[in-house]
Structure formats: C-alpha cells, structure tokens
PLY file of the C-alpha trace (Angstrom):
ply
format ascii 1.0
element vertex 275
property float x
property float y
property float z
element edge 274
property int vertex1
property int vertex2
end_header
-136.89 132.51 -84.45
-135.86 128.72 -86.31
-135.95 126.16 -84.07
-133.51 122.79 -85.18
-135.19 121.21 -82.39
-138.68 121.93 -83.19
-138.54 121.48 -87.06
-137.02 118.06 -86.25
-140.08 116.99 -84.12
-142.80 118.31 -86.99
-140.80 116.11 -89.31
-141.10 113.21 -87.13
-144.11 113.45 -86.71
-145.46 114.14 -90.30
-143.28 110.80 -91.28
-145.00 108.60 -88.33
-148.05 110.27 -89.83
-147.53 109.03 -93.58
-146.81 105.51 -92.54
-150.15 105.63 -90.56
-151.92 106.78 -93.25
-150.04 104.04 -96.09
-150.97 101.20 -93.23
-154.35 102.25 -93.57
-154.64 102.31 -97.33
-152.90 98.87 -97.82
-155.32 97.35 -95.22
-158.16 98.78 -97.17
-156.94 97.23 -100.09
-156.96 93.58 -98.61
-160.14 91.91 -99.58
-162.08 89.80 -96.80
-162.54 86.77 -99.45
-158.36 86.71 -99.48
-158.90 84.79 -96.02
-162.69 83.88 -95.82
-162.74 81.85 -98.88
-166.15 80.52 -99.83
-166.88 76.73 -99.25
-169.56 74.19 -98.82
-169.73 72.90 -95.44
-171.19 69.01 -95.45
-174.20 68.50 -96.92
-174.75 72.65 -97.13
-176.56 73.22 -100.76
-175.16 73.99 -103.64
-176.08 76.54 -105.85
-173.82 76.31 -108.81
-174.84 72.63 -109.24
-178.78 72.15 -109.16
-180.19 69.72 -106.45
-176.43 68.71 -105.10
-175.02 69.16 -101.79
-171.52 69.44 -100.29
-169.20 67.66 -100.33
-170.51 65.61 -103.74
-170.89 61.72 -104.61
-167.64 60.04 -105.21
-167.98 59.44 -109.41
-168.79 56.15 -109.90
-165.57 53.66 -110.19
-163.62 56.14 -107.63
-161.13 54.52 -106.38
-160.25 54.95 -102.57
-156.78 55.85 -101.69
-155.43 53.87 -98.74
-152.25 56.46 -99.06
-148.81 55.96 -99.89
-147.67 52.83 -98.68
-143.86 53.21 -97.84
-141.35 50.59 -96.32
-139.95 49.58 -93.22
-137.43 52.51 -91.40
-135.24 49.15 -90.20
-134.46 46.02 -91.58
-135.58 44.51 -88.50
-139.20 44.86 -89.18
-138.33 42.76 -92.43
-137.81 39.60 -90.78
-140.65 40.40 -88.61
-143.78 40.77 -91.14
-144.49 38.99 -94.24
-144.54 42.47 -96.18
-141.63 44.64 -97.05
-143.92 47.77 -96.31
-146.06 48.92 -93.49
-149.56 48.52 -93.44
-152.13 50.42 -95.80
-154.60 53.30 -93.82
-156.98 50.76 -92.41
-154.50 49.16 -90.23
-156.21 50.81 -87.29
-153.50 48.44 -85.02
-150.68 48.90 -85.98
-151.03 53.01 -85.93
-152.93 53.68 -82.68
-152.25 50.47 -80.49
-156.04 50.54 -80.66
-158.42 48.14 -82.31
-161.41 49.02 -84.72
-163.64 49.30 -81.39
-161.34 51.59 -79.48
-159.98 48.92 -77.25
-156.49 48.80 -76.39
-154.34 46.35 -78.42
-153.24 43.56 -75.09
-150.40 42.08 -77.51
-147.81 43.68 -79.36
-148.19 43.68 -83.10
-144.48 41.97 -83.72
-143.27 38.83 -82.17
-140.93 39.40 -79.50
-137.44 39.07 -80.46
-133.74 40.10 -79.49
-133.42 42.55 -82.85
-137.02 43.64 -82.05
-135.89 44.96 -77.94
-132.29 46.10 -79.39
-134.32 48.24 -81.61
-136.98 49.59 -79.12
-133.72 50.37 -76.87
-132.29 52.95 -79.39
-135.39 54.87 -80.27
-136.39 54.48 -76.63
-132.81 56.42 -75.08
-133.30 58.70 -78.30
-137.29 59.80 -77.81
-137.76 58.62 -74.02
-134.90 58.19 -71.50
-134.78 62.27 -70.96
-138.18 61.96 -68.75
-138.26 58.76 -68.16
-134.86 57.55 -67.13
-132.75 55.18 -69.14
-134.21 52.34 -66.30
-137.89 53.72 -67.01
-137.85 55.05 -63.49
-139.17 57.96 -64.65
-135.95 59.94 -63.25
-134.93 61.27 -66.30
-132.50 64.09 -66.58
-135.22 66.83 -67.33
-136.26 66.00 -63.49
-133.47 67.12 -62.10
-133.78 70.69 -63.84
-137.86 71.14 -62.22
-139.63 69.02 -64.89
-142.23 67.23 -62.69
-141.67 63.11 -62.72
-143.60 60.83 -64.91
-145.00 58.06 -62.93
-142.35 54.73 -62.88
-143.29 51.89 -65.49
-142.48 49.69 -62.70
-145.55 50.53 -60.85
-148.71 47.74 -60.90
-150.98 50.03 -63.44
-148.27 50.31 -65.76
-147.19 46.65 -65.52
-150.98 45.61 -65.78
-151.56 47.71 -68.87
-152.07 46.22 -72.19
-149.02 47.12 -75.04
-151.40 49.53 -77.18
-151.60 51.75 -74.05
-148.02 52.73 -75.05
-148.23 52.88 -78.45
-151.31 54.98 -77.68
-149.38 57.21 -75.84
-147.04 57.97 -78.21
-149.34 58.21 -80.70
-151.57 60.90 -79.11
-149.80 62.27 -76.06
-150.86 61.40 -72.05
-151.23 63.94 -69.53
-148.14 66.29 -69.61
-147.02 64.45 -72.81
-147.08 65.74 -75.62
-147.31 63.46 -78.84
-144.73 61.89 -80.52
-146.31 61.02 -83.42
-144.35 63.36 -85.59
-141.02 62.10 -84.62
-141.68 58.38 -83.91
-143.01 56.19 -86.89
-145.31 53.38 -85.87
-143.03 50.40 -85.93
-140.87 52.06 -83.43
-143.39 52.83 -81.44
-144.20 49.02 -80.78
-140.43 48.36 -80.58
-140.80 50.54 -77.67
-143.48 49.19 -75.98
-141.63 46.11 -76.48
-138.25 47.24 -74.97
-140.45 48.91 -71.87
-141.89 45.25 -71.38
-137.97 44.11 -71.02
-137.13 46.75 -68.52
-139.86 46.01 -66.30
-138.64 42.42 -66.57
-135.38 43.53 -65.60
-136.42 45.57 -62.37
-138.26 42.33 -61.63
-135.63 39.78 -61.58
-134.24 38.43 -58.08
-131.69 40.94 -56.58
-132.76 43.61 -58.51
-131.48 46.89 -56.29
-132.69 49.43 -58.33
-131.52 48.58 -61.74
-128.28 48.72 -63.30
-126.86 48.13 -67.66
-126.61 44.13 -66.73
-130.31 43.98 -65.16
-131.68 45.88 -68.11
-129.90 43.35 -70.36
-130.75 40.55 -68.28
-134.53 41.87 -69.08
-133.93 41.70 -72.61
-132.73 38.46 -72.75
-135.66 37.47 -70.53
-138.59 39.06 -72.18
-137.17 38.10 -75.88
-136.94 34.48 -74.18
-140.39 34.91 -73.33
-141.67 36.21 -76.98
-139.85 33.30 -78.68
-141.48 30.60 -75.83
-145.20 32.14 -76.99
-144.64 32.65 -80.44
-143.13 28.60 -80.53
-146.06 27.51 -78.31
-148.35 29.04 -80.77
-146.87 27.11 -83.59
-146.94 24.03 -81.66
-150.73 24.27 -80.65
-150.98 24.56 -84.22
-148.80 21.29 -85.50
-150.95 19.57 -82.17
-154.03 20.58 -83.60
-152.81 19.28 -87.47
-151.15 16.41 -85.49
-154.26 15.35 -83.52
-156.43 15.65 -86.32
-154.07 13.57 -88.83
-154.30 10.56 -85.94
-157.76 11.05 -86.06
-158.27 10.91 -89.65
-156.16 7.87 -89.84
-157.92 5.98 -86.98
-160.96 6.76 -89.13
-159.45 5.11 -92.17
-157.98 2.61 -90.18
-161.83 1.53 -88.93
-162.92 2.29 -92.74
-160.58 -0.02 -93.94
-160.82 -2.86 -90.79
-164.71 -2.66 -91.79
-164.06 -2.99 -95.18
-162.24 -6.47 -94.13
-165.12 -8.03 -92.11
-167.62 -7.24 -94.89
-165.30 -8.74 -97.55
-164.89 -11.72 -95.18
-168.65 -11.97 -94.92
-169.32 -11.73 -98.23
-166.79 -14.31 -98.72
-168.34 -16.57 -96.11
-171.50 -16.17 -97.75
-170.04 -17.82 -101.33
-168.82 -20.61 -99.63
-171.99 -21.38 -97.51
-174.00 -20.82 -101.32
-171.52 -23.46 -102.58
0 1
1 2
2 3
3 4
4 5
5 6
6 7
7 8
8 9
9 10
10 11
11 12
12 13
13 14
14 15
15 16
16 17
17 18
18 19
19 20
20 21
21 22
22 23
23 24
24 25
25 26
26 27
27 28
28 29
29 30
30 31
31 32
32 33
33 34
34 35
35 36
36 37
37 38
38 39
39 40
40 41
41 42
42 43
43 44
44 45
45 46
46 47
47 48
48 49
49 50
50 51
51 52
52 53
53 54
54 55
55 56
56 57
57 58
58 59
59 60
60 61
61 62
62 63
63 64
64 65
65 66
66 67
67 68
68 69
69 70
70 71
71 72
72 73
73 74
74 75
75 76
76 77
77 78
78 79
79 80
80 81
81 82
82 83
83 84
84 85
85 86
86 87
87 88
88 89
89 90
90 91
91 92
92 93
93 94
94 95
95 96
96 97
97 98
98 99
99 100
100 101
101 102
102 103
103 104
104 105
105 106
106 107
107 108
108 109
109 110
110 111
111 112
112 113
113 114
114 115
115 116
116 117
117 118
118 119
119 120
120 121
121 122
122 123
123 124
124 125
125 126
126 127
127 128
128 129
129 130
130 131
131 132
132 133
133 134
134 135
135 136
136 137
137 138
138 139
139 140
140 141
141 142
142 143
143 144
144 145
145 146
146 147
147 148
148 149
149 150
150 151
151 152
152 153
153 154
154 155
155 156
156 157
157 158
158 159
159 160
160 161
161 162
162 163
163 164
164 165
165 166
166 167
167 168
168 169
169 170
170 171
171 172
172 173
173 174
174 175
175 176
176 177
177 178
178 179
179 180
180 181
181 182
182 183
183 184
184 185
185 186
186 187
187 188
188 189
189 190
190 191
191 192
192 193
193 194
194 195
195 196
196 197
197 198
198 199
199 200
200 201
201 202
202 203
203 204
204 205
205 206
206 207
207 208
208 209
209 210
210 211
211 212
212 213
213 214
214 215
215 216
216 217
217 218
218 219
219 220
220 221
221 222
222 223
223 224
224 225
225 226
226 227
227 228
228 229
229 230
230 231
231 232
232 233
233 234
234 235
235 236
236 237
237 238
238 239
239 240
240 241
241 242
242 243
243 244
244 245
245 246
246 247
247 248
248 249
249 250
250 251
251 252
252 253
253 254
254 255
255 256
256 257
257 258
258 259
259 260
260 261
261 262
262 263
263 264
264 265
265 266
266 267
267 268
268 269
269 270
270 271
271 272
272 273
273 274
C-alpha cells in the first residue's frame, strides 16, 4: 500500500544524504598547502638558494623604512612641537610612554598648556569618563550597570606614578583594560595623561568636597599654570646659564684687557727710565 508519509521521509533522507556526500567531496578537494603555506622560519635553510638562510640579507643600499610619517590629528600639537608631523618609528616615547630601556617616561612629552588640557578633556569624556567618571573617580556610568570600579586616580599610587604609566596604559591595556591603541592616536594619549594630571589637581585644591565642573576647571587652570611656571623656569636656567657665562667671559676680558694696561705702562716706564 503507498505511503505519502513514508515516501516523504526516504526523500528526506536521500537529500540530507547527497549534501553529506557533496560536503565530503568539496572538502576532499581543498588542498592542505591552501592554508599551510610553505615558509622559512628565521634562519631555517634554504634550499632554493644555495648556502642562504631565512629571512635573507637586506641588499646592500636597503633603505630602512621608518613608516609613513603622517601629521598632527589637532592643530594643537602644532604649536606644541617644532614638526608639523608626528614622530618617525623610533620615537619609542612618544608611542609607549616608555623609554628605549623600558622605563616609564616621568614627564609628559608636550609642555603643559591650556589648549594641551582642553584637548586631553575631549578625548578623555570621549575614550575614558564611561569607567572612570568624568572626575576620574573611577565611578563611571558602566559601574552602575555591574562593571567592577577602576581604582580612583586620586589615590597616592596613581598620583605618584610617572605620565608614561598612562600613556602605557592606553597603549597596551592594564588589568581589566583593554587597549586603546586602536582608537586613541598617540598625541591624545599624552593630552590625556595631561588632563588626568589637572583633575587630580582639582580634587586637591582647598575645599574640594568631592569634585564638581568649577574644581575640575580650577585644576586646569592650575596644572597649565604649573606647565607654563616649569617650562619658563627651564628657559630661564638657560638665559642664567648664557647670562652667567657672558659676565664671566667679560670679567675675563675685562682682566685681559686691565693686564694689557699695566704691561703697556711698564713697558712705557721702561723707555723713559732707558732715556
């Protein structure tokens, strides 16, 4: 007796069947060298080229690319470095907060400056505020919804750090953080380490209950007075120094020329004593 039922199950089954069976063929047909590509690991011989190795000798004359060398994102940075672009590859600094050594950068690689903090401010509410609270409290809104707290900037380890430990940070990700890297370009990330400097200057300023818009701007104002007082007392060690050793070499003229005067008024002594 025909059976819809059971003629519709043997077709189902024969179909699931013939895909099976396609599957197979087309993974058959997928060579292993399409994703195990052959390659010279370093210094692994080669045997296409007699007595070389992997990877080869740079041709004589190669040129090393320090890679593409683009401007500044703001016109801030502009007034802030004598070069219109950012630094080449070897800049170790100014990309990691870290020097050649591994060391933590203590200073920040701009001078301090109101444009500098205004800056850090914006990309620091864009990238930061959501963990770490517009007042760096580390109360951002992403608390309140079961993200676990970042520790406070306004704590002694963070205050004590050096600025490349925030750039660092950024750079590579710390703890729970992951790294910003890809959304944060380098001169941003020191205007933030900057601006953080300004709000712990603002929850450090008599009265301070907490923190509040005119305490945070109050820290701005402070910390950029601050960068401008070191960056002129820098240049004024430096005119003391040219100063000091201008006086100096014109006290040594000044004797040069005073013993100049005796000797001509021995010599002259002498002619009339001859006479």
């Amino acid at each position: 007796m025909f059976s819809p039922i059971k003629n519709n199950i043997n077709y189902s089954c024969l179909r699931s069947a013939g895909v099976a069976v396609l599957c197979v063929i087309g993974l058959l047909g997928c060579h292993p060298d399409m994703w195990n590509q052959q390659r010279l690991g370093p210094h692994q011989k080669n045997g296409t080229i007699s007595g070389a190795q992997g990877p080869l000798t740079p041709v004589a004359g190669t040129v090393q690319y320090d890679g593409a060398r683009r401007v500044w994102v703001h016109p801030v940075y502009d007034g802030l470095s004598e070069d219109t672009i950012v630094p080449d590859v070897d800049g170790i600094e100014f990309y990691s907060g870290r020097d050649a050594e591994g060391a933590l950068v203590a200073e920040n690689y701009f001078p301090i400056t109101q444009a500098l903090l205004e800056r850090g401010r914006e990309r620091y509410d864009i990238n930061c505020s959501a963990c770490h609270g517009y007042l760096g409290d580390g109360m951002g809104v992403v608390t309140q919804r079961g993200f676990p707290n970042p520790p406070s900037f306004h704590i002694d380890r963070l205050r004590e750090v050096e600025d490349g430990h925030f750039v660092d940070a950024v750079t590579n990700g710390f703890g729970r953080m992951y790294s910003y890297a890809g959304r944060v370009v380098p001169e941003d990330r020191w205007a933030i380490a900057a601006y953080i400097r300004a709000l712990q200057h603002s929850q450090n300023i008599d009265g301070a209950d907490g923190g509040n818009k005119e305490l945070v701007n109050n820290g701005i104002a402070q910390a950029a007075a601050a960068g401008a007082e070191a960056t002129d007392g820098h240049h004024g060690e430096e005119q003391g120094e040219a100063s000091h050793d201008g006086d100096a070499d014109h006290g040594e003229s000044h004797d040069e020329q005073s013993g100049h005067d005796s000797d001509n008024d021995k010599d002259h002594g002498g002619d009339e004593h001859v006479n």
